[in-house]
Backbone bond lengths (Angstrom), bond angles and torsions (degrees), N, CA, C in turn:
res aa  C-N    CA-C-N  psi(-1)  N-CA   C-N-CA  omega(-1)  CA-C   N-CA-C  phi
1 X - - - 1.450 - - 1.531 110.94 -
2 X 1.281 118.73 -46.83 1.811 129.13 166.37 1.772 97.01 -28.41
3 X 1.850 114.40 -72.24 1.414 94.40 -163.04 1.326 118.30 -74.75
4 X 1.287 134.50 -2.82 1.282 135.01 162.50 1.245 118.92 -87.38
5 X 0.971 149.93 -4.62 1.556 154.76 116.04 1.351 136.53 -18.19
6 X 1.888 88.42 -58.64 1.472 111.76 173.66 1.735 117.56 -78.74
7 X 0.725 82.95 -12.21 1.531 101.87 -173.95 1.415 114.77 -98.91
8 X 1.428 142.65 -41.24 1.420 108.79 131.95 1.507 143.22 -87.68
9 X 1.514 108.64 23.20 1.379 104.88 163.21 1.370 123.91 -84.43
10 X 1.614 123.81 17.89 1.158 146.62 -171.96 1.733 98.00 -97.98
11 X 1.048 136.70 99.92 1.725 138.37 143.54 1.328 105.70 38.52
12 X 1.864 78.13 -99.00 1.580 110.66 -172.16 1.516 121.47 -51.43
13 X 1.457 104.49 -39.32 1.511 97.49 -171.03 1.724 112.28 -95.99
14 X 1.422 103.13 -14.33 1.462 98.12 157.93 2.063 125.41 -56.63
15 X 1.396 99.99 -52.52 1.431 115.97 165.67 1.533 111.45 -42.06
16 X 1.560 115.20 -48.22 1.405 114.22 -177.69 1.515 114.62 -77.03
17 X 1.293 111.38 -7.70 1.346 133.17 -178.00 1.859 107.27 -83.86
18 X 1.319 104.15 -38.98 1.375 122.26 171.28 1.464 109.99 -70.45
19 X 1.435 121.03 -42.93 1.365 106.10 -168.95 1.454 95.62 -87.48
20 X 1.144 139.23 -17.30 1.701 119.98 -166.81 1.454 103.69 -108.69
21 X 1.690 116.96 20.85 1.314 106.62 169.83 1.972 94.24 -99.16
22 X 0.869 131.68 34.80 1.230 126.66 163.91 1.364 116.75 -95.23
23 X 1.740 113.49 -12.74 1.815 108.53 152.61 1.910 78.36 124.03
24 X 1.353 135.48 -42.51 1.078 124.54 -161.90 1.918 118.23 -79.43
25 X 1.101 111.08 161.30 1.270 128.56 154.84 1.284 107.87 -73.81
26 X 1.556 111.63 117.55 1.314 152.24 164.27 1.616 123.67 -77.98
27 X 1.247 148.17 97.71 1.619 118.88 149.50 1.190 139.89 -85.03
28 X 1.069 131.33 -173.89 1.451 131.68 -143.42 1.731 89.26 -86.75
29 X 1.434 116.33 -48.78 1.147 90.85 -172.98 2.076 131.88 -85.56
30 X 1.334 85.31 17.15 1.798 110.41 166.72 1.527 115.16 -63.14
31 X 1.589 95.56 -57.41 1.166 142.03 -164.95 1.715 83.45 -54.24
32 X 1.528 106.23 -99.21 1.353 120.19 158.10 1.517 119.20 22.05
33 X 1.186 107.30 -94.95 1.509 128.02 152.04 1.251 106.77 -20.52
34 X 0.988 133.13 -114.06 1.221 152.66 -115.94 1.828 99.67 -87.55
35 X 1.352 111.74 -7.72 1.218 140.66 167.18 0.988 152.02 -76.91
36 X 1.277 105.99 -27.62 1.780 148.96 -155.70 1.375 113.30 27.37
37 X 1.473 106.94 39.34 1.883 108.03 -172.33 1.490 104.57 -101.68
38 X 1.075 138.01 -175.52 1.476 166.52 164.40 1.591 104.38 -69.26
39 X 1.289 106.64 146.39 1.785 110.61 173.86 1.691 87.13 -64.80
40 X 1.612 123.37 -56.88 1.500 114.30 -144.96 1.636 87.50 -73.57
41 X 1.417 150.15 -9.75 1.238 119.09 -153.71 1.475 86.77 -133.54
42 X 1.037 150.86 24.67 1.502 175.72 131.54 1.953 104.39 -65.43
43 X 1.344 110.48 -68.39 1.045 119.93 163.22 1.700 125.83 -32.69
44 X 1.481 99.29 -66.88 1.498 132.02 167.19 1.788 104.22 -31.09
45 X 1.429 104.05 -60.73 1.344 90.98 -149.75 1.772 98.13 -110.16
46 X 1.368 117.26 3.45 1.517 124.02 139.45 1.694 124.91 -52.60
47 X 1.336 127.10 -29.63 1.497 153.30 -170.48 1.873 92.82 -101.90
48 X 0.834 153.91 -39.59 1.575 150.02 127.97 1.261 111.71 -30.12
49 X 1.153 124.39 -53.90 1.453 116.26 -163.23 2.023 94.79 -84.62
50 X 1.158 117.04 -33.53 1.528 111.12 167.55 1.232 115.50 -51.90
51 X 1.107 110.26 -69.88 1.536 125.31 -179.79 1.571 105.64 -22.90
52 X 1.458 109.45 -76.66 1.778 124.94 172.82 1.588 93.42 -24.56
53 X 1.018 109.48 -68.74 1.901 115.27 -164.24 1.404 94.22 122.40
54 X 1.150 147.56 60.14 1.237 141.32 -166.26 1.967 102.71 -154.52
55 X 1.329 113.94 -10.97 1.554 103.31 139.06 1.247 107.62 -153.00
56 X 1.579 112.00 -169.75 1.467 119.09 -157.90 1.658 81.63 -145.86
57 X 1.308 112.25 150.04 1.359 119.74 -158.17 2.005 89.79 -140.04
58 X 2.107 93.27 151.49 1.400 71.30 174.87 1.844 100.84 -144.32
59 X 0.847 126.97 128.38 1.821 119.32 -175.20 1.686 98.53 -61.85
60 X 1.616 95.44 133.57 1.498 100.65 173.57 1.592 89.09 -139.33
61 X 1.561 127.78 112.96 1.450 130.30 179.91 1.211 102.44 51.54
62 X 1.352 125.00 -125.26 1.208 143.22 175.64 1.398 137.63 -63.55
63 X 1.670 95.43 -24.44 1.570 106.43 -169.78 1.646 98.65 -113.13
64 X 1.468 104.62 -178.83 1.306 123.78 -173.93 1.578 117.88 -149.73
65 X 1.561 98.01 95.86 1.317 113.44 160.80 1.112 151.60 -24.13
66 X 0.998 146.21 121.36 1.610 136.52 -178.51 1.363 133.25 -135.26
67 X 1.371 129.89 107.43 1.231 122.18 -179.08 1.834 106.53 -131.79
68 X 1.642 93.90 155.25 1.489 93.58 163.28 1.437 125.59 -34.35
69 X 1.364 108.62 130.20 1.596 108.08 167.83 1.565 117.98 -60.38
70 X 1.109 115.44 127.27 1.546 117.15 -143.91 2.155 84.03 -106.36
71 X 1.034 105.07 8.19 1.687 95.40 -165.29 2.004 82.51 -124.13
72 X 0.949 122.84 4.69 1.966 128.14 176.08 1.721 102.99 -49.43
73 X 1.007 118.22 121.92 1.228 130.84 165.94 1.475 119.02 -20.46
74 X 1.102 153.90 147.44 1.458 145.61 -161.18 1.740 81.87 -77.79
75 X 1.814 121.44 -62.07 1.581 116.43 -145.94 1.629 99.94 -58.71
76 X 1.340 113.16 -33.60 2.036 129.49 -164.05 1.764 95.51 -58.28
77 X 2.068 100.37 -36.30 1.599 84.14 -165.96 1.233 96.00 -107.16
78 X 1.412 131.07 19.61 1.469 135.40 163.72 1.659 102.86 -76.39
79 X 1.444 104.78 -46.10 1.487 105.97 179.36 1.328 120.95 -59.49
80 X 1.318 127.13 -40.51 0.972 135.99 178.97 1.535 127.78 -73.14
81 X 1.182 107.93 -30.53 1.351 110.42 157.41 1.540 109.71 -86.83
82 X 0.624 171.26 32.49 1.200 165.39 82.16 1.714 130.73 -44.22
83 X 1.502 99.76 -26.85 1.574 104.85 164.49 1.909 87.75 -63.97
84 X 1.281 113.62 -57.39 1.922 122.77 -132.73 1.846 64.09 -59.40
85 X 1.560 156.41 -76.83 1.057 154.38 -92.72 1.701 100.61 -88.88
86 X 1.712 94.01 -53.54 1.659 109.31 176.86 1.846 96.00 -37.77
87 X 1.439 93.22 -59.22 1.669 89.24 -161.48 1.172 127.44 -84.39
88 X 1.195 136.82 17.12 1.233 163.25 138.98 1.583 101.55 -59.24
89 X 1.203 122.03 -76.48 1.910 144.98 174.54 1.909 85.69 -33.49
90 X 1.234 118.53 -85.84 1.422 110.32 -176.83 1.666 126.73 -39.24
91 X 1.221 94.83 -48.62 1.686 88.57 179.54 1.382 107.82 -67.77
92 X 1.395 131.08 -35.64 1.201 114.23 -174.34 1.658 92.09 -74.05
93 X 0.801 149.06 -70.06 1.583 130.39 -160.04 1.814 114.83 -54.60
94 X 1.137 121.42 6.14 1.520 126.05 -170.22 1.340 77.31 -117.94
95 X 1.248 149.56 14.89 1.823 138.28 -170.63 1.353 97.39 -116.81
């Protein structure tokens, strides 16, 4: 539970956590984009969020896929939607 904890209390990988809870496969350089990170530090903290068990990655040619781990414990993806909700709830009241 520590590395999945730690692992979206990180910015970036919460955000990347935000975009791949929409059900799709993501790549790194989507990610990238829409991120404003580095391939190597995009990369970096995609390999954190594996580690946790919190995505599953997939080689397509050159690039590398990413989507929610679709096999995550019901409570891991209870948590997680419920972090994405809090922070959704905050930004709209800081708007």
């Amino acid at each position: 539970m520590i590395s999945i904890l730690s692992a979206l209390a990180e910015p970036t990988r919460l955000k990347a956590i935000r975009l791949l809870a929409d059900g799709d496969e993501h790549c790194v350089c989507e990610l990238m984009k829409t991120l404003g990170a580095t391939q190597s530090r995009m990369s970096r903290h995609m390999q954190i969020l594996k580690q946790a068990g919190l995505v599953t990655d997939r080689r397509d040619a050159q690039w590398v896929r990413y989507r929610l781990n679709p096999d995550l414990h019901r409570d891991v993806a209870g948590l997680i939607m419920a972090v994405l909700k809090v922070e959704n709830e905050q930004e709209r009241a800081a708007a």
